[in-house]
Phi, psi and omega in degrees: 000124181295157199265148207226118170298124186274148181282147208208079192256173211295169173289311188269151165222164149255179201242113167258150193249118166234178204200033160230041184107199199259157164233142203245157165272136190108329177273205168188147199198154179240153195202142169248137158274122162208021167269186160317308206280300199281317173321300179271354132341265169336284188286011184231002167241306181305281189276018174243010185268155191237297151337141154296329173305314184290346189269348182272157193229178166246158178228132208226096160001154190201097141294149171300139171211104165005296210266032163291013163236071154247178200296318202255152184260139186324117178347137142280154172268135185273342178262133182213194172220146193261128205230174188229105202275123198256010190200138172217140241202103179224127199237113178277330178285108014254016178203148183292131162182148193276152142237137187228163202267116164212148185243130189286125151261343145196144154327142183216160189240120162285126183305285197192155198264125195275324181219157143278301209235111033233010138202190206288194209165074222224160186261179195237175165194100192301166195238292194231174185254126171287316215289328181310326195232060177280017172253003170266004174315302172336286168309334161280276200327321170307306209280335168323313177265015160322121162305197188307321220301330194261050199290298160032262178308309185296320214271305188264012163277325166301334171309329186282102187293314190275116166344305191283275181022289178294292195314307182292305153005279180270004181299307207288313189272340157291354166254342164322316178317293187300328180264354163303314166298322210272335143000289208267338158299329170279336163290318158330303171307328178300303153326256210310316179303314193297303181299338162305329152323292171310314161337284201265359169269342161338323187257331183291334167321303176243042169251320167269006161317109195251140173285149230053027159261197192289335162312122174237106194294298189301340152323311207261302157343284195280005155285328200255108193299306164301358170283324178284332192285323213278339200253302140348289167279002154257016164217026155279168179256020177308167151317158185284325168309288220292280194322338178265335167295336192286324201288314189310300186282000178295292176331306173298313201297305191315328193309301185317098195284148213287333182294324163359104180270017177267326175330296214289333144344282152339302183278352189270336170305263197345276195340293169310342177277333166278001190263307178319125194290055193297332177230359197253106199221174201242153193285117193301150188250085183290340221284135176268329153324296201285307183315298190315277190301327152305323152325311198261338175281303162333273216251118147310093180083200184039046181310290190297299192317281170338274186329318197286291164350288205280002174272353167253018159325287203309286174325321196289322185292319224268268140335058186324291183234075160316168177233139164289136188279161188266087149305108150226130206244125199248141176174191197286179162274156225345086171264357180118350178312312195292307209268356161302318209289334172291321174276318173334285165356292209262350167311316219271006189045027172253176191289134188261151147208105274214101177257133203257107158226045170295138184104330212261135192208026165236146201277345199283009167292325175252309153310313169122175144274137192286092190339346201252018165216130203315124159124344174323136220244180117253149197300151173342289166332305183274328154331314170292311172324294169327290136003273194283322170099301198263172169263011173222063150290185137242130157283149175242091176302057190284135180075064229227343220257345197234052171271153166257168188210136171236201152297315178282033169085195189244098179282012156265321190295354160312300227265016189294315185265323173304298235239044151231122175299292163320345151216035163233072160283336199233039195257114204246100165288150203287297179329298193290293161115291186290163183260146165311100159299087206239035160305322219248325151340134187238112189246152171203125174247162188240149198196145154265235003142133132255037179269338170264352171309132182287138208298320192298324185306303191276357161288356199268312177262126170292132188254115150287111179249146215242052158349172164287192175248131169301171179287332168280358182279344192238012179271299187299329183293319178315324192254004188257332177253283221293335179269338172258080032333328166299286147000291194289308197293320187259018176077021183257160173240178182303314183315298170330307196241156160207136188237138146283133171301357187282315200290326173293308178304337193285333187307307181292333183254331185237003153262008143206158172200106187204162174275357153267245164202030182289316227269286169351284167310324166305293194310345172294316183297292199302001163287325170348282188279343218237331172275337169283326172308312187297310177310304202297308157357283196296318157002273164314307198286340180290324175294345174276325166269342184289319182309319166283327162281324192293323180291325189280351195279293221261046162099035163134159145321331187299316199307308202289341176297322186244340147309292177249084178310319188276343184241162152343168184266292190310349173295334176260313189324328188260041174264124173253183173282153180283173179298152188294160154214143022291127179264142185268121176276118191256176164298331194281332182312318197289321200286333196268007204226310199248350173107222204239127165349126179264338177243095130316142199241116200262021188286353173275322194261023195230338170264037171263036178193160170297182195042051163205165200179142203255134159259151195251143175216146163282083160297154157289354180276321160130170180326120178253135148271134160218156191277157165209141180203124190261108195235173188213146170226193187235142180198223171231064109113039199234153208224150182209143234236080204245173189106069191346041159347120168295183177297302221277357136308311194292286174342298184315301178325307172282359201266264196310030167236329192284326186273334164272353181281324173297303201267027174323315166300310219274328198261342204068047169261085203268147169284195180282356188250005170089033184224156182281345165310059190346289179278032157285102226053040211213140136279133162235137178262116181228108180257128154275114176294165200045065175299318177287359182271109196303060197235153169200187211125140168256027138351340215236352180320305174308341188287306197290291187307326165286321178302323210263309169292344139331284176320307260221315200259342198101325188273145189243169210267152185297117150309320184259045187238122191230159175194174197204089187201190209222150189210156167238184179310305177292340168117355164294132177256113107013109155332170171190156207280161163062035195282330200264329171310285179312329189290294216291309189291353156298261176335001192259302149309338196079017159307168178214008176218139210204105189238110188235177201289206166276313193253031166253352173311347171284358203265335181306351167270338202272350205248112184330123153323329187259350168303309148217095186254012202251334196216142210257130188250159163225140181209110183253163197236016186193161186263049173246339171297322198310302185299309175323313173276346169294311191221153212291129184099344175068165178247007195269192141264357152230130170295151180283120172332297216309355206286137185253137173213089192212166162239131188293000000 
């Protein structure tokens, strides 16, 4: 036996009293200090001791007891242990105590207690030595982490001094141990033997299998989850790439014990890779006739759109295996983008699938996640694949126009490889790894604007633009969808109900006003549902009058009296007849069913004194008219400016204050004191109405220079005169954007002169025939044609001949 220096510890100790088990010699346990007593311990020996003497402590068992902080101190257990605190840890929240690290070194006796207060202090008397027994250090530490249950135990074995003691003591709870264990390795064993079985009776299973017994072999399969992924990929039609991969994670899966949390990972991999349509597509419906009248039965108007569809009809016949074209179809809300993109679908006999991605402002939405982070996915695409089952759906991209950009990246910079013909034959989701054929897609994306499209994104996509509806475009769409939807949702028939197109034209012009027809369609229900009360109504009183002859056929009034208990003799006196039917919705009808007009057409009264003048605008909502109005005061020449106006409005503004004050004279135009300087002592005010409405563009220059030249000659600009241009520092008008959205809202309004630039006259083709034959066009190249078609009588002293005013 190597010779062991013995531990020598002091006569005096303090005393910790704890009461969160034994400490044994030779183990080591954290204990928290938070009484009174063990507080000012610590802090007036630990951390203020400088000495090894001072870090040693005696630990003396505590039962728990309510009262260990009270004033007297609590029994002591006379046997403890002397321990070396090797760490203290301290915290005031939520209240101050220490935790400290000791470690046991040898049993001790209390002589007798020297102090109490303010903690205890008692002299000692060592009891054994470590060096006699080193080799039971081991065997204490162990018996040391014993739970509560042997606390007991722990407590008379510290008791125990004597070597033979100790033994009989811990012999009996070490072999409880030993044979605990040795228990639970053989249930193990048992385990792991069993699954080896099962393992190795499977295959005999179906080697030995004879047919017709009860034993069913397709049974056992389909139990065995890795047997199906293994039969599934070996008779899928993936790529050859995708197949070494699948074989590669098969491989792996076997390996894998089920606890695993990449197992289920894996198998969830597979599984979507035997689920993915890699060759599996639906035969295109080519008849172009057969398109056509389905298109035009389905859809209303939307002539250029239709026409591109069937041109790639014609090619795909033409053409086997075409790359699907990118479609994007930009225009107001509900004009019909979604459900076109659905009959596109159903010409085509392909599968539809419809991805939302207003909002989505992550790229892995599009791409996927990448398998090395928990919960991962693969992005929308290959999901949709999934879905639908084939590789030539159509997708559908919706709100394409309202992508968001974070920190997880850009999902238009994402969708830059879906939406490139040229690559994405090769479109590699991050989830998957391998790549993907997404050639044979057919994508249509939907937009209000392409002003947030990112430019690289809309060079990718073919752009359709999807306009509003004239007012007959939307009479006919009313009786031809929206009043038999209607109709079908409230259980009414034709008999019943009647909408005249006059009542319809009344819907469109003074209870909405927009470019589709969503808004249209709520008002259709609510006549509906205000007609479906009147049916049931009537309903009720014909059952109700039936009821009463049948009560007079069988002697009298009395019957319907002990028949119907709750009402009154007078209750049959109001039975009237049900409503004639059909009932026909008339104006008065609308007023009394949709309230009072929401729209009026006030452009008469609102141009009766100078400075006011109408402009035409562009929303993603479709084409508006708006007034501008101008007023002068006398001031120090400064102009201002209200409608939360964008620069480049505000800019048009000095630009058109700046060009009448230059051509003041030319025009005769004076302020109120009679000098041509517009601003000499003079303020001028130029207000947009619908101040909460945000606009700029410069679209509105002509407008601003008519209203101000009103102001300024006196004079009032022709109420049924509406324009639209871009103006420069010289008097030149500019094309500008969005001409046929601006003609229907003139039109809409009920205007009859619609004045734009010149070299917007090619856009005058694009505009419905009968609109315009409805409306008088003028298209100037300057703003002296712009004043001339503005007020009645023209505004030069000789009109220029060149002025073109005709109807197109």
């Amino acid at each position: 036996m190597s010779s062991v220096s013995p531990i020598q510890i002091p006569r005096r100790l303090p005393l910790l009293l704890t009461n969160e088990g034994v400490l044994l010699p030779g183990s080591t346990m954290r204990t928290s200090v938070d009484s009174a007593r063990n507080l000012q311990l610590v802090r007036s020996r630990l951390l203020k001791g400088t000495s090894l003497q001072s870090t040693i402590l005696g630990v003396i068992p505590n039962t728990p007891d309510p009262a260990s902080d009270a004033q007297d101190l609590p029994p002591l257990h006379r046997i403890g242990t002397a321990a070396l605190a090797v760490q203290v840890v301290g915290s005031n929240w939520p209240k101050p105590h220490y935790t400290l690290l000791i470690t046991g070194l040898c049993r001790f006796q209390i002589v007798q207690v020297l102090k109490e207060k303010p903690y205890p202090v008692a002299e000692v008397e060592q009891l054994d030595r470590l060096e006699e027994f080193p080799n039971t250090c081991k065997t204490r530490e162990e018996l040391g982490e014993l739970s509560e249950q042997f606390y007991k135990y722990a407590v008379q074995i510290l008791d125990a001094v004597s070597l033979e003691e100790r033994f009989k003591m811990t012999i009996p709870l070490l072999v409880r141990q030993i044979e605990g264990l040795k228990l639970l390795q053989k249930t193990r064993k048992h385990k792991q033997d069993d699954d080896k079985r099962v393992i190795a009776i499977r295959p005999i299973r179906r080697i030995t299998h004879i047919p017709g017994t009860l034993e069913d072999d397709d049974e056992d399969e389909d139990n065995d989850d890795i047997v199906m992924l293994e039969r599934k990929i070996r008779t899928s039609s993936m790529p050859e790439q995708a197949h070494k991969v699948c074989v590669k994670e098969i491989k792996r899966l076997k390996k894998m014990p089920q606890s695993m949390p990449e197992y289920a990972l894996t198998r969830n991999y597979l599984e979507l890779m035997v689920e993915l349509p890699w060759n599996k597509s639906t035969t295109d419906r080519l008849d172009i006739r057969a398109a056509r009248i389905l298109l035009d039965n389905d859809h209303y108007a939307m002539e250029k759109l239709k026409k591109r569809v069937l041109e790639y009809l014609a090619v795909r016949q033409l053409k086997n295996n075409l790359k699907g074209p990118i479609l994007c179809f930009v225009g107001p809300p509900g004009v019909g983008k979604t459900s076109v993109g659905r009959s596109v679908a159903k010409t085509l006999g392909r599968e539809f699938h419809r991805i939302a991605l207003g909002g989505v402002c992550d790229q892995s939405d599009i791409r996927g996640h990448r398998r090395t982070y928990v919960g991962s996915m693969p992005g929308r695409i290959i999901n949709g694949l999934k879905t639908v089952g084939v590789n030539n759906p159509v997708f559908l991209l919706d709100e394409v126009d309202k992508l968001g950009k974070s920190l997880q990246g850009d999902p238009a910079a994402a969708l830059l490889e879906v939406l490139d013909p040229e690559q994405n034959h090769n479109f590699t989701d991050h989830y998957l790894n391998v790549a993907f054929d997404l050639s044979q897609v057919l994508f249509i994306a939907t937009a209000n604007t392409t002003a947030t499209i990112p430019p690289a994104l809309l060079d990718r996509m073919e752009i359709i633009q999807v306009p509003g509806y004239t007012q007959e475009e939307k009479i006919e769409i009313a009786h031809r969808h929206l009043i038999p939807k209607q109709l079908e949702q409230h259980g009414l028939t034709p008999q019943q109900i009647q909408i005249p197109q006059v009542t319809t034209l009344d819907i469109i012009t003074r209870y909405t006003r927009e470019a589709g027809v969503r808004s249209l369609d709520r008002k259709f229900g609510a006549i509906c549902r205000a007609v479906a009360v009147k049916v049931a109504e009537g309903q009720h009183k014909e059952a109700k009058l039936d009821r009463y002859d049948v009560a007079e056929g069988e002697g009298g009034r009395e019957h319907i009296l002990e028949d119907a208990k709750p009402e009154s003799i007078s209750d049959t006196t109001d039975l009237a007849l049900p409503p004639e039917m059909p009932i026909l919705i008339d104006f008065h009808a609308l007023k009394d069913i949709l309230g009072p007009p929401m729209y009026e057409m006030e452009v008469s009264e609102r141009l009766s004194q100078p400075g006011v003048a109408i402009g035409l605008a562009w929303t993603p909502l479709g084409g508006e008219i708006m007034f501008v109005e101008a007023s002068r005061m006398d001031g120090e020449g400064q102009l201002t400016l209200t409608g939360q106006l964008g620069d480049v409005m505000k800019e048009s503004a000095h630009l058109a204050i700046s060009w009448l004050r230059s051509n003041a004279k030319k025009y005769h135009l004076t302020n109120a004191s009679g000098s041509f300087d517009l601003l000499d002592n003079t303020d001028i005010h130029l207000h947009f109405p619908a101040g909460a409405v945000t606009k700029d563009g410069p679209s509105a220059g002509v407008t601003i220079v008519t209203c101000l030249a009103s102001l300024f000659s006196g004079r009032l600009v022709r109420s049924d005169v509406a324009m639209t241009g871009e103006i420069t520092l010289r008097g030149l008008v500019l094309p500008v954007g969005g001409i046929k959205d601006k003609v229907l809202a003139a039109h809409r309004a009920g205007l009859k002169r619609v004045i734009i630039p010149q070299r917007n006259e090619k856009d005058l083709e694009e505009i419905p025939g009968n609109v315009r034959q409805d409306l008088s066009f003028v298209t100037a190249s300057c703003l002296d044609e712009v004043l001339n078609a503005a007020f009645d009588g023209g505004f030069t002293v000789s009109t220029r001949p060149g002025l073109l005013n005709s109807k197109l």
